[in-house]
C-alpha positions, 0 to 999 in steps of 0.5 A: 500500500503506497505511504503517500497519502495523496495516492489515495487521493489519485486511487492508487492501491499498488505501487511498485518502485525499482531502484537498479543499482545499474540504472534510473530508478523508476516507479509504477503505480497501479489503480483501485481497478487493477486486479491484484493478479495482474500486479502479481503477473507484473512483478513475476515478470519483473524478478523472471527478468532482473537485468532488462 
């Protein structure tokens, strides 16, 4: 559940933040609408494949 509380405000439920050690950080975030298991496909394919 994302900390910030402006993100229930924008209805956000699911927030993802990758910090590679290699790259730019980044942050996906997913709505009230999404699916838990289309977030859990995402991070499956997300550790499946740690260097792209």
């Amino acid at each position: 559940m994302p900390e910030d509380p402006g993100a229930w405000q924008r209805g956000i439920v699911w927030r993802v933040q990758v910090q590679p050690a290699d790259a730019d950080a980044w942050t996906q975030e997913f709505g009230i609408h999404t699916p838990s298991e289309a977030v859990a496909g995402f991070l499956a394919a997300l550790i499946a494949n740690p260097t792209r």
